[in-house]
N, C-alpha and C positions, 0 to 999 in steps of 0.2 A: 425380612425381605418378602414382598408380595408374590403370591405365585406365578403374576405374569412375568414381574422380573426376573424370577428365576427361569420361567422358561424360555425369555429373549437369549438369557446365559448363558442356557445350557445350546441353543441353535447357534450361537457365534459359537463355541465352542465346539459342537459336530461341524459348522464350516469351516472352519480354521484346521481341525484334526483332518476334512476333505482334501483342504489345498495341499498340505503336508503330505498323503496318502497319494493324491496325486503328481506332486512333485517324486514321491518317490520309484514311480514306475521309471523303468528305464529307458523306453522311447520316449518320454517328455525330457525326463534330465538330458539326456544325449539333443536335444533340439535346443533347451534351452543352454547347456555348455558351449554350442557350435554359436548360437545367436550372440552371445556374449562375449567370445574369443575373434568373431570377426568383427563386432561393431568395434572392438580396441584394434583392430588391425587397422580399419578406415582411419580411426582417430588417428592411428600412429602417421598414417601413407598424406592424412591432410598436413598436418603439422611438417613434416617433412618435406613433401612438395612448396609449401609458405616459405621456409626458411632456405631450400633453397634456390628462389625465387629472389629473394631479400640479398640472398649472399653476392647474387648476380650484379643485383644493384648496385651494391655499394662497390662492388671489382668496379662496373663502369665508371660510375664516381669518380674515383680514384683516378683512373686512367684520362675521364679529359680533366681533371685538374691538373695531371702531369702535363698534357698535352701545351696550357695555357702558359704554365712554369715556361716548357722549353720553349716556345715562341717568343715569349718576354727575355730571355737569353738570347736567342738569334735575334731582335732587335737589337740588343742591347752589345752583343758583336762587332754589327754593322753599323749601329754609333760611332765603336770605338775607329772603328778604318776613318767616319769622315773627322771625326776630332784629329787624328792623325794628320790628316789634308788641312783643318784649320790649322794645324799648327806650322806649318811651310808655307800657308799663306797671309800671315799673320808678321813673319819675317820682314825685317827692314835692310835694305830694300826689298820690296815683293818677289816674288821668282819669276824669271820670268817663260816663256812657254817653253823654252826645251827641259828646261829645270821640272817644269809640270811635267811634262809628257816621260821625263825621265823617272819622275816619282810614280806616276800610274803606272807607270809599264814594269816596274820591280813588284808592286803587288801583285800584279798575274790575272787580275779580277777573274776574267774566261775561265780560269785552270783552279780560282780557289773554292771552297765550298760555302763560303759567302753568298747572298742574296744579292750585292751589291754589282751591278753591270757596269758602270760608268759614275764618274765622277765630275761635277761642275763649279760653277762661280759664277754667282749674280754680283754684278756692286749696284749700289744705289746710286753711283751719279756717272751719266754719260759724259765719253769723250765730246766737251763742245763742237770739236772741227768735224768731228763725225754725224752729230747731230741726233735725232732722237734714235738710230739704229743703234748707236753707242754701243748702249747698253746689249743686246744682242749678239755685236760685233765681239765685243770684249768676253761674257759668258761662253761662246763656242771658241773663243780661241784658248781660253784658259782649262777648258774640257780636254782638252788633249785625243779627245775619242769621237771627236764628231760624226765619224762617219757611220758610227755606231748609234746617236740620237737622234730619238724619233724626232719628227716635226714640233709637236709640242710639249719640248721638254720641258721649258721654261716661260709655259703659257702662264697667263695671268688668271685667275678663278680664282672665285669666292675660297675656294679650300688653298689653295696656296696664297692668299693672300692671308689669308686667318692663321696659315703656319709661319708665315715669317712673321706675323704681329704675335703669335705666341713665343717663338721665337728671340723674338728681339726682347722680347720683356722679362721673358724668365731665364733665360741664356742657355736654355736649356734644347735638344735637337725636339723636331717638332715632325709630324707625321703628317703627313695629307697625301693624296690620289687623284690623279688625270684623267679626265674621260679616255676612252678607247680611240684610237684612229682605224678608220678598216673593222678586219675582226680579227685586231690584235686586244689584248686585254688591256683593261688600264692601269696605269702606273701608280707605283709606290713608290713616295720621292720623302727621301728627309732633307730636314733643312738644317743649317748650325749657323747661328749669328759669326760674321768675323770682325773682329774690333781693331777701329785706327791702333798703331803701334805705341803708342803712349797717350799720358793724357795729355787737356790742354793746359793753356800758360795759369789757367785760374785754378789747375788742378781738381777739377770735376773725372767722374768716370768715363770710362773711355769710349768711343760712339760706337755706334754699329754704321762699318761702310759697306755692306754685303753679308753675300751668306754661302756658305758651303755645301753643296748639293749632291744629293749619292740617289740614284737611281736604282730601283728595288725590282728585280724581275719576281713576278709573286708566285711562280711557279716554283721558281728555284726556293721561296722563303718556306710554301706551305707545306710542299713536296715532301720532305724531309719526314715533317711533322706525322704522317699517315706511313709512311712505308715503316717507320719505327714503329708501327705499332696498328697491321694490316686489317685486322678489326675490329677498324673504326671508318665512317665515312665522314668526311668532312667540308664545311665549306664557311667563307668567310665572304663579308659585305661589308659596305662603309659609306657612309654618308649619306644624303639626304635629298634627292629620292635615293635610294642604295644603290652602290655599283658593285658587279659582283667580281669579287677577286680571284677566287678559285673555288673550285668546286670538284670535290670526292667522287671519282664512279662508285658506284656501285656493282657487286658481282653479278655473275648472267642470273645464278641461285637464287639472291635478290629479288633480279623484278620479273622474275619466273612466278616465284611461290612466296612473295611480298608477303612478311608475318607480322607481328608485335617487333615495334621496334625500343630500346632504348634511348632516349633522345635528352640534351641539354643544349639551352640556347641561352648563351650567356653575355654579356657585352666586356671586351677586352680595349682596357684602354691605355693608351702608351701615344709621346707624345703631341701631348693636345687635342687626340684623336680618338672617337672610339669606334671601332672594329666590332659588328658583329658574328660571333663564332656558333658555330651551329653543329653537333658533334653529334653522331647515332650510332648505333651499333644493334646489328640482329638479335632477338632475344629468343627468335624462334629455338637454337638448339639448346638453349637455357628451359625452354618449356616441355622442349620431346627429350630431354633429360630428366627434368622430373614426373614428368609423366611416366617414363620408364620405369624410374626407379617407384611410383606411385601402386604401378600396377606389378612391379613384383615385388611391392609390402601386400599388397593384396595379395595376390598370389600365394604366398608365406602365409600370409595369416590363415587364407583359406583352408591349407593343408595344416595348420599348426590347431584352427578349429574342428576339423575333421579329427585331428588324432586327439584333440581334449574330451568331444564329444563320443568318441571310443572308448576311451578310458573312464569317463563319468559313466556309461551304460554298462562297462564290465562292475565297475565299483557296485551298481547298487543289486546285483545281481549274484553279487558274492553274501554266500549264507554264515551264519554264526558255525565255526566249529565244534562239534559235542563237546561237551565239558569233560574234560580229564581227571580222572579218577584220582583220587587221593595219594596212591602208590606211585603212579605217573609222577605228578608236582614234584614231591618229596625226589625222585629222580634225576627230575629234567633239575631240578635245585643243587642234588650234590653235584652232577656234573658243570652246572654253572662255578661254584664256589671254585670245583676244582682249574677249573679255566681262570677263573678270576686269581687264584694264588698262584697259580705259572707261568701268568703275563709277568714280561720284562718290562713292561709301564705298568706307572703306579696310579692303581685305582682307588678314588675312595667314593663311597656312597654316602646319603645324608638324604633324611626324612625331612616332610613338611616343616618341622620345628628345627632344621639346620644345623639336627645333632649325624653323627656319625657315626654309622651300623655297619661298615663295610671299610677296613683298611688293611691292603693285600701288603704280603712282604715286599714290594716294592717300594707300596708309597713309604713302609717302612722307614727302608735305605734311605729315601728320600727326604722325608720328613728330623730323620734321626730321632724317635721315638717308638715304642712297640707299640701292637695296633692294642693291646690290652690298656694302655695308657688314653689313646686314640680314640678310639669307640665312646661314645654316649656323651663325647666331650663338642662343642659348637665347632662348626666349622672355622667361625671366624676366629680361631686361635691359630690356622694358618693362612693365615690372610696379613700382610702388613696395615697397619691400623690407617693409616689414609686412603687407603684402596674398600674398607669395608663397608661404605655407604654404597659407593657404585657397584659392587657387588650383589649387595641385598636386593637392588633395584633392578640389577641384570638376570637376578634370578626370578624376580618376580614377572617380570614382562614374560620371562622365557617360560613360566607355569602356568599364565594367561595365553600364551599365543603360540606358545611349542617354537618358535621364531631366533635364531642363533646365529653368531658371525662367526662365535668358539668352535670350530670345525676344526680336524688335525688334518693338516697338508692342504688347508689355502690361509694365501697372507691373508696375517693378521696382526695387529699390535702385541706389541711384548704383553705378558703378565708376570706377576711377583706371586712367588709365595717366601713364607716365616718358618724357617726351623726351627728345631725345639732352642737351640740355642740365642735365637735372636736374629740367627745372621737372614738375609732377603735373600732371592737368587730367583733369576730370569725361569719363568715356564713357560711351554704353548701346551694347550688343554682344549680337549671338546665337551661337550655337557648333553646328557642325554637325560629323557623323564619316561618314566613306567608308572601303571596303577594300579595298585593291588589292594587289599579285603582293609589295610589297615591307614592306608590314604596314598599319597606321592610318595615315589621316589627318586631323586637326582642324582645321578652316577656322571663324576667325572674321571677322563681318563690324562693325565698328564706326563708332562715330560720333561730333566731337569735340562734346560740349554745353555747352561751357563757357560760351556765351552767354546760352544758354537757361536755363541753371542758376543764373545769375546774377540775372537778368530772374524769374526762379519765385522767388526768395530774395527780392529787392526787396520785391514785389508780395505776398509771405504776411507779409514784417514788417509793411508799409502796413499790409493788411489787418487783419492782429494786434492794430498799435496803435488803430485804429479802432475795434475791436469790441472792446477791454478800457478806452477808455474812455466810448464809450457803455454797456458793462454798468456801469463804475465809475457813472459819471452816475444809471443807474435804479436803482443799487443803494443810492447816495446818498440816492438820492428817497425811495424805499419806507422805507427805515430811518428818513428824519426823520417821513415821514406815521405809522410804526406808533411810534413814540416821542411825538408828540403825542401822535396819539388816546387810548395809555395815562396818558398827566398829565394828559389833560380829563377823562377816565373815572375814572380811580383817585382822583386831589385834589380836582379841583374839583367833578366829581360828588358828591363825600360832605360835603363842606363845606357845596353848596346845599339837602343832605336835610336834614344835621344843623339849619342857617337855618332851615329851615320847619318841623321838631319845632319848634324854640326858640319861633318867631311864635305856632304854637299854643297853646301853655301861657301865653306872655305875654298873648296875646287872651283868653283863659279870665278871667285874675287882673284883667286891667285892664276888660272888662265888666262887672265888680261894682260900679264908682269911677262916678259922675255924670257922666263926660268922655264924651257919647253920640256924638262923632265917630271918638272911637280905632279902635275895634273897624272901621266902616268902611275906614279907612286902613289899618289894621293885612291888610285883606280885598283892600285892592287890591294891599298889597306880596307877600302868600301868592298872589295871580293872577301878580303880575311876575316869580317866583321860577318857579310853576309854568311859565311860557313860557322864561324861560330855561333851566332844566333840559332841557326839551324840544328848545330850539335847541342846546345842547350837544351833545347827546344826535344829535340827527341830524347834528352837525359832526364829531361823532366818530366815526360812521357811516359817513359820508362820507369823511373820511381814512381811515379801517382799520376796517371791518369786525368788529367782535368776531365775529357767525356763521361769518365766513370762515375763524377758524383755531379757532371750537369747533364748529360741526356738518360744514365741509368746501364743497368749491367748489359743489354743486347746492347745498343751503340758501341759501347768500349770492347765488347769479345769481336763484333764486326772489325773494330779499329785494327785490335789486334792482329786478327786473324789476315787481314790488308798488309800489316805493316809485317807478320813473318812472311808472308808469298815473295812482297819484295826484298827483302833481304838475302830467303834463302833460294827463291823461285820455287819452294813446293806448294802445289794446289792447296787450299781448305776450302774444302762443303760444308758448309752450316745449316743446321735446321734449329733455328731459335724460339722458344716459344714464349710470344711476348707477354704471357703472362706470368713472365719472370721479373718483368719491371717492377710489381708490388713486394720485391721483394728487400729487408731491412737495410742498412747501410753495411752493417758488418758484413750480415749474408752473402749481399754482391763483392766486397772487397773479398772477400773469402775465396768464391767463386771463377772470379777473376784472376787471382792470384794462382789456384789448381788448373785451371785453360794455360795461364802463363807459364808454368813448370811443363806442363804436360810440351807444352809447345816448343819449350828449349831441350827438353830429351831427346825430340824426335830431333831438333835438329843435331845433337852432338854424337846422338848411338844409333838413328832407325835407318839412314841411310836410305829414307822415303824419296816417292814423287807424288805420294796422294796424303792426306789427312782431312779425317771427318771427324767436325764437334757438333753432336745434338745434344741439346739440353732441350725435358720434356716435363711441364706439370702435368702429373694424370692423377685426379682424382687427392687423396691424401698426402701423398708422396711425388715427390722433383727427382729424375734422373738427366743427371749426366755422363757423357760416352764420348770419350776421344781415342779413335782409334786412327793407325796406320797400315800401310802396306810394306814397310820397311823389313826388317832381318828377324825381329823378335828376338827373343830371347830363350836359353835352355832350359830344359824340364822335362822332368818323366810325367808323361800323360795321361797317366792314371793317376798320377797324385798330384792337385790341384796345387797344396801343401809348398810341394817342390819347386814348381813352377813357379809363385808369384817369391819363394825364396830366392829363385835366380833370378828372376824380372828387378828385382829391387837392388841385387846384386849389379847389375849389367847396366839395368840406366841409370842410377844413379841417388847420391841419399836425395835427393828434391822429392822422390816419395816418398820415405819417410815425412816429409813435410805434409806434402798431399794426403795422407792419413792424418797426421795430426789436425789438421784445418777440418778437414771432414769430421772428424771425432767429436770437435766440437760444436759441430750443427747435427749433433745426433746422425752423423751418417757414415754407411759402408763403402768400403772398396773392396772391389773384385777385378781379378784382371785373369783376359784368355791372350796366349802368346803359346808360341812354336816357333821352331827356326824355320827363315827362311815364310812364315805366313804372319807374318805382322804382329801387331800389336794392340790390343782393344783396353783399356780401364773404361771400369764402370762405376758410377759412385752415384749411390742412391741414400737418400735424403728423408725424413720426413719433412710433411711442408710446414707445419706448424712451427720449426727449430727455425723456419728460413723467413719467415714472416715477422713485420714488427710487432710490438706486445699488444700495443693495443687490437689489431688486426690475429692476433692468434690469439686472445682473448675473448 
């Protein structure tokens, strides 16, 4: 080597041993620990603030594609009312107007939750002696509600002319909208083709003589769609130039301090028409949320760099200890050894080459060999022979990095060791490394659990089979209730409509005849039919829900909670928070089902006039709270214990229930009662147990 190369050598080398030299002062370490500990703090607080930015989105997501679902079902409602009406006027011979006005007037329109205001009929061919009004003359008389229709109900436009040519061709109901009159809004009108009553002599399809018309208030249709689900704002347009149909206020908050919005404009198409839908939602407390939580990862980090950057400046500022005298070692040694043979865990030690220098009378016991046997023999003689690669591997990483999961008293996976005999047996074991004059050494300290392990196996099959056949049991349940209520709703429901068309037209024909009692009779069996339709109707309610799996869990606990006031006349307050809607199928039947118990206790034992249901997502976790003002139940108040032992006593086993369902969405109950002050269950949730997989994923 040339002399100047050696003297470039040796200068990288005095800078190199500078940088070192300077690193090791202790106000540089302590700056550079703090610089380091807070730049991962930022990185943690960005990543965090992103994701949950992103989480926001995809909730909004979710919710107007909900929103699109359930409007495509309230159309699809108010189809069924006018197919209904084609089908009475479709009848041979036609009905005539009192027939009509008596068929509107049983559905209620006014009073139902329907979109539907008024119901019509166009024919295509006027009365000749009437002459071109004919047609006009005949449509308002067949309306039965005229005094209710606007002037141009049954104007002629391009869009109603394009719905009855849609119409007529697909046989399918058809969608279109009327200009405004005034500054009323404009109309949402469906069409339904009606076809001559058979066909003709050449046997060809049947014609279309008219069309059946339902009149759509668009307040009543949209309305719905935003209070289920407060925010959102909404609004909807159609046609070409657009008309507008409804439109979402906005809060005062809103157009005060107008932030980042979330916004989807989508086009919604249902018959023959397409609807534009235009759906946003604030995103501001999406952002002063993560901002929040932004600035107290900051915050954290800053104080977690400040105490890293105290502890790096005390570290380098600690001196070597004098070296200990010969007699000292030899000391601190016998007292080691003697601690090491009077531990009740069995220690064994092993050197670099993963022989065995150290085996206390415990590992003894353990092992079932004496350590004179033990000693200078390889490790892996207790080790079962498929575990000994991962072992070698685990020790070696842990001699490179000092780095270990083998801690005693945090979970950890089972380990094995091999007795002298052969036999295996469950261990939990830590590993520690020391360095002394003659290389490494690895001391572990282990434990045999083979009892324990046993006893935890036992105890999680119990467990197991307990809890898969109480799910089997509710799973049972739910599946026969939602299989009813569909054969009471889908069969027998249509069979009692079809009966009470028939009653009608039969009543019509036979009050012509001198028999002045029939019509009577015929009046009481059309009442007997209407009440049981009605009893069906809330039987099938009552097993399964139809709301509950087409608008989602707040509609169906709202339904609820309507249909016990009237029953029992006690008040419910509700505080629902609609970000309950994303929540799974089972979840909300779950949910549902705990509101419904809870609701039939109060009415059998609380002897209430108030009851309040809030259900709340905050953050990780969903609580739900129904409490009353009724009698409560007995208990010493100092023992919680006591308390919900007599609560479960007094209202009844339905809590027991109510525990089981919770239990298996990972949730608790707790309940506060006294006599005489009411009655509160509380049952708290994680949310991830309540969400679907892909969405808790």
């Amino acid at each position: 080597m040339s002399a100047g190369a050696e003297r470039r050598m040796r200068a990288g080398q005095g800078a190199w041993h500078a940088i070192v030299a300077r690193l090791r002062d202790p106000a540089v370490s302590a700056v550079l620990a703090f610089v380091v500990a807070f730049s991962l703090a930022g990185v943690v607080a960005t990543f965090v603030t992103r994701q949950w930015q992103a989480a926001a989105e995809v909730r909004f997501t979710r919710r107007a594609a909900a929103l699109h679902e359930t409007l495509r079902q309230a159309l699809i409602a108010d189809e069924s009312i006018l197919r209904g009406a084609r089908a009475l006027l479709e009848q041979t011979p036609g009905p005539d107007p009192a027939t009509w006005k008596h068929f509107v007037a049983a559905i209620d329109l006014d009073n139902s939750r329907s979109a539907v205001t008024a119901l019509g009929y166009v024919t295509l061919y006027a009365n000749p002696a009437a002459g071109a009004a004919g047609s006009a003359e005949v449509a308002t008389q067949w309306a039965g509600l005229s005094a209710n229709l606007p002037a141009n109900a049954f104007a002629q436009t391009d869009a109603t002319r394009a719905a009855r040519r849609y119409a007529a061709e697909t046989g399918n109901a058809a969608l279109a909208a009327l200009p405004a009159l005034a500054n009323a809004p404009p109309l949402l009108t469906l069409w339904l083709p009606v076809y001559e009553t058979a066909p003709d002599a050449q046997g060809n399809a049947r014609k279309v003589i008219g069309f059946a018309v339902a009149l759509l208030d668009a307040r009543r249709l949209f309305a719905p769609l935003v209070a289920a689900d407060p925010g959102l704002v909404f609004s909807a347009r159609i046609g070409t130039p657009p008309l507008d149909l409804y439109t979402g206020k906005r809060g005062v908050e809103d157009e005060v301090l107008p932030g980042k919005r979330f916004r989807r404009n989508d086009p919604f198409v249902f018959g023959g028409a397409t609807l534009a839908l235009d759906v946003s939602a604030d995103a501001s407390p999406v952002l002063t949320g993560a901002a929040a939580c932004a600035t107290a990862i900051l915050l954290a980090g800053a104080l977690g760099a400040a105490a890293f950057a105290f502890f790096a400046q005390r570290l380098m500022r600690v001196h070597l200890a004098p070296t200990k005298t010969a007699g000292d070692a030899r000391l601190n040694e016998a007292r080691m050894m003697g601690i090491i043979r009077s531990s009740m865990e069995a220690i064994v030690t092993v050197d670099d080459t993963q022989r065995v220098v150290i085996f206390n009378p415990a590992a003894e016991q353990v092992f079932g060999l004496s350590a004179m046997e033990a000693i200078g023999s390889p490790l892996s003689r207790f080790i079962p022979e498929r575990f000994r690669a991962a072992h070698a591997q685990h020790v070696e990483q842990f001699g490179e990095t000092g780095v270990t999961e083998r801690q005693m008293g945090r979970p950890q996976r089972v380990l094995h060791g091999l007795r002298a005999n052969g036999e295996e047996f469950p261990i939990e074991a830590s590993i520690s490394q020391i360095r002394d004059d003659s290389g490494k050494l690895f001391t572990v300290v282990l434990r045999d659990i083979t009892e324990r392990v046993r006893a935890e196996e036992a105890l999680t099959r119990s467990r197991e089979e307990l809890r898969e056949l109480s799910a089997n049991l509710q799973n049972v349940r739910e599946a026969e209730k939602t299989r009813i209520a569909r054969e009471l709703h889908d069969d027998l429901g249509q069979q009692l409509t079809a009966l009470k068309i028939d009653l009608s037209a039969l009543e019509r024909r036979l009050g012509e005849s001198d028999t002045s009692d029939v019509p009577a009779r015929l009046a009481g069996m059309r009442n007997l039919i209407d009440s049981t339709v009605g009893a069906l109707r809330r039987i099938a309610a009552d097993l399964r829900p139809v709301m509950l799996d087409d608008l989602g869990l707040v509609p169906a606990i709202e339904w609820l909670a309507n249909d016990f006031t009237n029953r029992y006349g006690i008040a419910v307050e509700r505080d629902l928070d609609a970000d309950a809607e994303m929540f799974s199928n089972a979840a909300s039947s779950a949910l549902f089902r705990i509101v419904q118990e809870a609701l039939t206790n109060v009415a059998r034992h609380a002897d209430a006039s108030l009851v309040e249901i809030s259900l709340k997502v905050d953050g990780p976790g969903c609580v739900l709270r129904i409490a009353d003002d009724g009698l409560g139940a007995t208990g010493d108040p100092a023992d919680p214990a006591s308390t919900q032992r007599n609560a479960l006593r007094d209202k009844s086993f339905g809590l027991l229930g109510i525990r089981e369902r919770a239990h298996m969405l990972d949730g608790t109950v707790s309940i506060a009662t006294a006599p005489g002050k009411g009655f509160a269950m509380t049952i708290t949730f994680a949310l991830h147990a309540l969400l679907p997989e892909e969405a808790a994923s």
